[in-house]
C-alpha positions as CSV (number, residue, x, y, z in Angstrom):
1,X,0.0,0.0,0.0
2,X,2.9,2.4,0.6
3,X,4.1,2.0,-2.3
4,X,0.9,3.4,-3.9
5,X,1.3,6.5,-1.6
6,X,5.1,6.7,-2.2
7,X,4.6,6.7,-5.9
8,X,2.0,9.1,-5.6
9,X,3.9,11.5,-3.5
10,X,7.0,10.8,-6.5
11,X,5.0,11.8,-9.0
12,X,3.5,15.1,-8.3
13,X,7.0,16.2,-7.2
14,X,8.5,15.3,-10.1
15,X,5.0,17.5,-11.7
16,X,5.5,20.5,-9.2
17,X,9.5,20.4,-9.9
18,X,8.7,20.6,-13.4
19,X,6.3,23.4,-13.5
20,X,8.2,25.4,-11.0
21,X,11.5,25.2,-12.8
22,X,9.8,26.0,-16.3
23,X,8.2,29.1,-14.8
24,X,11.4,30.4,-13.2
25,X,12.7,29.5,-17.4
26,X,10.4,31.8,-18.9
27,X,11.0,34.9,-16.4
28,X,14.2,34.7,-18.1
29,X,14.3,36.9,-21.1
30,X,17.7,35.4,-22.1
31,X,19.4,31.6,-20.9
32,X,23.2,31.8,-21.6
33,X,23.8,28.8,-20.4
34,X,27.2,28.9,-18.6
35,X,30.1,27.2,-20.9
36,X,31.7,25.4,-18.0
37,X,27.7,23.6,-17.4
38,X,27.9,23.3,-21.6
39,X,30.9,21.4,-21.1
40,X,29.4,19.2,-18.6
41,X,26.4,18.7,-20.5
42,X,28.2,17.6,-23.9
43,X,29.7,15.0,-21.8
44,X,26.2,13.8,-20.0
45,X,24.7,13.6,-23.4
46,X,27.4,11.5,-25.0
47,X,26.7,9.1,-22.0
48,X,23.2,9.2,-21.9
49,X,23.0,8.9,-25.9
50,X,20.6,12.1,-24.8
51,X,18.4,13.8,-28.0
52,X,19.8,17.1,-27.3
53,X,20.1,20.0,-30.2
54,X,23.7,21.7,-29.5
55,X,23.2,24.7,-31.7
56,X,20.2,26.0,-29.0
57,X,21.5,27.3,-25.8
58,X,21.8,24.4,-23.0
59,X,19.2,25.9,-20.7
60,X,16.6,25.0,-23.2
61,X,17.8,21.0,-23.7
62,X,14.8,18.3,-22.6
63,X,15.6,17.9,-18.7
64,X,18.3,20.7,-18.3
65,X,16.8,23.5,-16.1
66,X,18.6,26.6,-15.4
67,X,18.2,30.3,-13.8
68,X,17.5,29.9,-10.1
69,X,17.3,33.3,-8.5
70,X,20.3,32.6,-6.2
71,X,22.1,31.3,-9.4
72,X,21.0,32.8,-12.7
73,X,22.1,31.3,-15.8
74,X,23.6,27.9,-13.9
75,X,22.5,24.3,-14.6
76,X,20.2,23.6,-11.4
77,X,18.0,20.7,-12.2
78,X,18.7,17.9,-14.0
79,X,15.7,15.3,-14.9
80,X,16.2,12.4,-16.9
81,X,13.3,9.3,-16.9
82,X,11.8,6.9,-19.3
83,X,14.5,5.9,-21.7
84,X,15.6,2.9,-22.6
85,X,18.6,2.8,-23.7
86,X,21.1,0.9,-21.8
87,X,23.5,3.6,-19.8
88,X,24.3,4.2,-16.5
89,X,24.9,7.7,-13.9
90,X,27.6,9.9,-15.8
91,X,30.6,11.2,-13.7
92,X,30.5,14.0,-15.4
93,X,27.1,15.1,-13.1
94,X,29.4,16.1,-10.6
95,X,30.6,18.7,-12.9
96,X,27.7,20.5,-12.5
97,X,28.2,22.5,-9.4
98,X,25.0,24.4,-8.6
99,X,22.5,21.1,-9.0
100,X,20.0,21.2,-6.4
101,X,17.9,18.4,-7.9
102,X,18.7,15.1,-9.5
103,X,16.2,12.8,-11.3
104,X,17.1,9.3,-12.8
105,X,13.7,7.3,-13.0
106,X,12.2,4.3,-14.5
107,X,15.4,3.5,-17.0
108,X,15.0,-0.1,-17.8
109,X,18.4,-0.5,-19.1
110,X,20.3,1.3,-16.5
111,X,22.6,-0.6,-14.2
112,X,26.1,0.7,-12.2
113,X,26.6,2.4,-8.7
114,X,26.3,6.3,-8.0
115,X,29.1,7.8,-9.1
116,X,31.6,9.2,-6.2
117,X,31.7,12.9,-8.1
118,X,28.3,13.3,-6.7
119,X,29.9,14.4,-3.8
120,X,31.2,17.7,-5.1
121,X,27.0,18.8,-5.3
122,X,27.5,20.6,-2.1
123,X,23.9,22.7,-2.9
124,X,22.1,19.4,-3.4
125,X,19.0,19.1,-2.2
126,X,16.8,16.5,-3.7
127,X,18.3,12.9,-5.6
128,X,15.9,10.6,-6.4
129,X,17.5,7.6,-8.5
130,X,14.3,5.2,-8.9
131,X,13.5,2.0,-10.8
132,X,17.3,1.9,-12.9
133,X,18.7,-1.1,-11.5
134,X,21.1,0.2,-9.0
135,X,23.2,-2.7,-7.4
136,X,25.7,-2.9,-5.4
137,X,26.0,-0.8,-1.3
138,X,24.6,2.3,-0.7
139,X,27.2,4.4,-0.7
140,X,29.2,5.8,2.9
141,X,29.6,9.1,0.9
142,X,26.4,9.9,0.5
143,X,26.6,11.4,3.8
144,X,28.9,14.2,2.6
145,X,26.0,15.7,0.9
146,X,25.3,18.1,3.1
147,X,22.5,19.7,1.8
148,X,20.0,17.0,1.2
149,X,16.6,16.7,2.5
150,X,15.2,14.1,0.3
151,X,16.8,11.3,-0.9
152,X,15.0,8.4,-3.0
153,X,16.8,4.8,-3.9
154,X,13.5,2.6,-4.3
155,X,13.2,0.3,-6.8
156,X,16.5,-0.9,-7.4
157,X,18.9,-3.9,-6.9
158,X,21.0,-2.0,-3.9
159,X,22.2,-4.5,-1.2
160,X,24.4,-4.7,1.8
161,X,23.4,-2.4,4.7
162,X,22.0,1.0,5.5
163,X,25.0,3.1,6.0
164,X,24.8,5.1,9.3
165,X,26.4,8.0,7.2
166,X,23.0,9.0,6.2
167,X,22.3,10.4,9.7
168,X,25.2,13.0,8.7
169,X,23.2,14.8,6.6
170,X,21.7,17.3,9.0
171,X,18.5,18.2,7.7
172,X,17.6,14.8,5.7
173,X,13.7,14.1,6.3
174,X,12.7,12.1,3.4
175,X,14.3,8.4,3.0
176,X,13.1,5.8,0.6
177,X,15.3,2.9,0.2
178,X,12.3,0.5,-0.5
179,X,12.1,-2.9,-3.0
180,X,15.9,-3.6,-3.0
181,X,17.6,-6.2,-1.4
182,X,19.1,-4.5,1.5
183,X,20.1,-6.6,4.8
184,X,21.4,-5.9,8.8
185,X,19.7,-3.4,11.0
186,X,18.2,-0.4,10.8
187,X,20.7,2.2,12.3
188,X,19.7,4.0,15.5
189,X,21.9,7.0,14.7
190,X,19.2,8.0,12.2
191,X,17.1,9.3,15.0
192,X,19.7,12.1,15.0
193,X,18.5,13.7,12.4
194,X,17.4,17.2,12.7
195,X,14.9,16.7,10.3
196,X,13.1,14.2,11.8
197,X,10.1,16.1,13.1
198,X,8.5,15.5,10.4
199,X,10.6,12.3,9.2
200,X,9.1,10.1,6.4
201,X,11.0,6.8,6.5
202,X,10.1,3.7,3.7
203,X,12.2,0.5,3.7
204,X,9.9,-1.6,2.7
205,X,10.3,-5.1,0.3
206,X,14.1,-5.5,1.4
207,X,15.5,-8.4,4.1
208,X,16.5,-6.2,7.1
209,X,16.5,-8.1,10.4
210,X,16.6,-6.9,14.2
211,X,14.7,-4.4,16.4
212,X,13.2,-0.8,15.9
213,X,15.8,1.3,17.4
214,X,15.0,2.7,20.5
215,X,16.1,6.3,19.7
216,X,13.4,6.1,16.9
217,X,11.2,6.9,20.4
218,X,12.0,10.5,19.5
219,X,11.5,10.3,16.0
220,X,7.9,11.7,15.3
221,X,7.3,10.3,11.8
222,X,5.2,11.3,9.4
223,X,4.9,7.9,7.4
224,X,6.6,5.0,8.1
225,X,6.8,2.0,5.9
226,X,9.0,-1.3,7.4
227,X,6.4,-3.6,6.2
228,X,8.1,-7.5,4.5
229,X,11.3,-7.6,5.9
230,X,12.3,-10.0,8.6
231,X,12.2,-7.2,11.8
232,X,11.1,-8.6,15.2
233,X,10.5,-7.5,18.7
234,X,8.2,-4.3,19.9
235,X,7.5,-1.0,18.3
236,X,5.4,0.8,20.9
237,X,8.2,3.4,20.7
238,X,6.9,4.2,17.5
239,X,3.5,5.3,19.4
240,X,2.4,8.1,22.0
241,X,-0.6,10.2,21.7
242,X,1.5,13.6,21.4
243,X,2.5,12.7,18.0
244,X,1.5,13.8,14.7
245,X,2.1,10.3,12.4
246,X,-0.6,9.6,9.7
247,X,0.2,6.3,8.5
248,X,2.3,2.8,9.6
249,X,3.2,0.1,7.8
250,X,4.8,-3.1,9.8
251,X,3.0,-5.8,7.2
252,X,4.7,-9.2,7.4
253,X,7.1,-8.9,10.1
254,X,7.9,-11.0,13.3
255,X,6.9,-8.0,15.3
256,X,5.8,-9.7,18.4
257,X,3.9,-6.9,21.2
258,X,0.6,-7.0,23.1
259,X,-1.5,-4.0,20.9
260,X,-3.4,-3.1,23.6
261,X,-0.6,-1.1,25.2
262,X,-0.7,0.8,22.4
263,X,-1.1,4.6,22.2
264,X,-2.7,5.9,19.0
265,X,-1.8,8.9,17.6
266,X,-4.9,10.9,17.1
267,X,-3.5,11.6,13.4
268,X,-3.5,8.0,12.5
269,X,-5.0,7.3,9.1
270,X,-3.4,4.3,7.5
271,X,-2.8,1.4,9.9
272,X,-1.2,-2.5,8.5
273,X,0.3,-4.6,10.9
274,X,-0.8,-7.7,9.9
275,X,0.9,-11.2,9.3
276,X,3.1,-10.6,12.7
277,X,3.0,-12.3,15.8
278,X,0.9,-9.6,17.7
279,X,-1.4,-10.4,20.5
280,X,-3.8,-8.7,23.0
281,X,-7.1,-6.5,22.2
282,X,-7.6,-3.9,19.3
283,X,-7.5,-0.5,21.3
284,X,-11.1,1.0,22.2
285,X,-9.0,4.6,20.8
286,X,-9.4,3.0,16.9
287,X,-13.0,3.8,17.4
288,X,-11.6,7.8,17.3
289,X,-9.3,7.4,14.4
290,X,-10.9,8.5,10.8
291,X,-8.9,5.3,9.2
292,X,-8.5,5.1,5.9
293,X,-6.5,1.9,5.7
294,X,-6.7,-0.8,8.7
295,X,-5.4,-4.4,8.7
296,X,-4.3,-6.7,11.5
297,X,-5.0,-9.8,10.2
298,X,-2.8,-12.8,10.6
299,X,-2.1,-12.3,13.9
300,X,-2.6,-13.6,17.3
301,X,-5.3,-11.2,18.3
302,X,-8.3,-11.4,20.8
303,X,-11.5,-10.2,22.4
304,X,-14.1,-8.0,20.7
305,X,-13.5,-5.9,17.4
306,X,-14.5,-2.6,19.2
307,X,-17.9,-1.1,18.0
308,X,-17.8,2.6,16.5
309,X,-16.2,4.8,14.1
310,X,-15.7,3.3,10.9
311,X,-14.3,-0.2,11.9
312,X,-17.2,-2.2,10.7
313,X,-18.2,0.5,8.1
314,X,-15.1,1.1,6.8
315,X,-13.4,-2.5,6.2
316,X,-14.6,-6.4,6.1
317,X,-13.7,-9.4,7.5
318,X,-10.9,-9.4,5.7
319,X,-9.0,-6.4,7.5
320,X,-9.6,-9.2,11.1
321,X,-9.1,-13.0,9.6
322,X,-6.8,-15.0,11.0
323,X,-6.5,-14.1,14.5
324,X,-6.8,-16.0,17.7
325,X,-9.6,-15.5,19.1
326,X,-10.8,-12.1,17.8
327,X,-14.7,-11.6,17.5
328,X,-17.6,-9.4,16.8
329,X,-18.5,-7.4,13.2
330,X,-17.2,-7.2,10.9
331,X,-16.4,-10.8,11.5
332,X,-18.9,-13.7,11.4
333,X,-17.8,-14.9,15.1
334,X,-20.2,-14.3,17.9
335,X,-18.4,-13.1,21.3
336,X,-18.9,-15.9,24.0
């Protein structure tokens, strides 16, 4: 399901990024693109096989965007997605010193690492390099970019472990590193972070093992996604009634807690925790939650399905099979 929501989320950035970048384009009356950039470019495009027409200036070339207010005339944005032509992340991006955003999405025939030079984007803000067939580890020198606040692997073949690095980058508050193949623990230095009042975290689809950190206690996420990896223990850390999180994701887990210790965020929307080893009641508080997704089936659940809000409106027996000894509508079992 997050990956619905992720991919939603990817999308109309990639649309607002667009738009926003074009209209700062057309406020300029002229676009010389710098000839250091140019020289970059020339070398991107003989990489990337790119469609480009050199005799128009480089500001103007399909997923080139140029003229930010704090640096006129500079390459700033570079967006390349749905091509198939086998390639893979050119060095020579690093030669383009004022990027702020990076795009690489959905190339079929892509393969390779990210290229070390990356490191010399010290105004980079946004890399999102989805769906290209990334392998091997995420690199340790990813942390050097300093500037980042969202940062998007999904989709790829990337294994070995999360680097701790990551929790370098000061301000980072958007991870995705979901549907890769990506093992150890999650690092608990990631809950140092500055960025993590508002912290949306997906790692999702890869084989990572171990416990929720407990300095994710201070963490107050946004969206979390650690559904189908092999994670175990408690994650009531994760809860308290003074955050703001609007959805949760622990899907097919060996998370093993009693739920009704649970304390529900009042913001709680979205809600999976099935196929775990959870026991104890459903909470009375899901009766004050306007859910929009609920599951905890496939678990070791009892007592009555509380009665109220939008638990038996909202979702069918489905959303409940599978549990202990759980009863009462939406499911077919009468409470003894």
């Amino acid at each position: 399901m997050s990956t619905r929501a992720t991919s939603s989320t990817h999308h109309l950035l990639l649309l607002l990024l667009s738009l926003s970048l074009l209209a700062q384009h057309s406020l300029s009356k002229e676009a010389n693109c710098n000839k250091d950039d140019r020289r970059a470019l020339l070398k991107i495009k003989k990489e990337l096989n790119t469609h480009w027409i050199t005799s128009y200036d480089c500001c103007d070339w399909g997923g080139v965007f140029c003229d930010s207010p704090t640096h006129p005339h500079r390459v700033t944005a570079f967006v390349h997605q749905y091509v198939n032509s086998p390639s893979r992340i050119p060095d020579a991006i690093g030669d383009l010193p004022y990027l702020t955003e990076i795009f690489f999405h959905k190339l079929t025939n892509f393969s390779g690492t990210i290229p070390y030079s990356i490191t010399k984007l010290k105004y980079l803000k946004y890399l999102d390099i989805s769906w290209v067939n990334l392998t091997g580890n995420i690199p340790d020198f990813l942390g050097q970019l300093k500037s980042l606040t969202y940062l998007r692997l999904s989709f790829n073949k990337l294994t070995g472990p999360i680097p701790s690095s990551l929790s370098q980058i000061p301000n980072l508050s958007f991870i995705d590193l979901s549907r890769n193949k990506l093992t150890g623990t999650i690092p608990a230095s990631l809950a140092n972070l500055k960025g993590n009042h508002s912290f949306q975290l997906y790692l999702s689809h890869n084989q990572l093992s171990g416990h929720v950190p407990d300095s994710f206690a201070k963490i107050n996420f946004f969206e979390i996604d650690l559904s189908r990896n092999m994670l175990q223990g408690g994650l009531s850390i994760l809860f308290g009634h003074n955050k703001t999180t609007e959805t949760m994701y622990f899907s097919r887990n060996m998370f093993e807690f009693d739920m009704s210790e649970l304390q529900l965020p009042k913001s709680l929307a979205q809600f999976d925790i099935s196929h775990n080893k959870i026991y104890g009641r459903i909470p009375e508080a899901m009766t004050d939650l306007e859910l929009q997704a609920f599951n905890v089936s496939y678990n070791r659940l009892c007592g009555k399905i509380p009665q109220g809000g939008n638990l038996q409106t909202g979702f069918d027996y489905s959303s409940f099979f599978h549990n202990r000894c759980l009863c009462g509508a939406p499911l077919n079992v009468t409470c003894k």
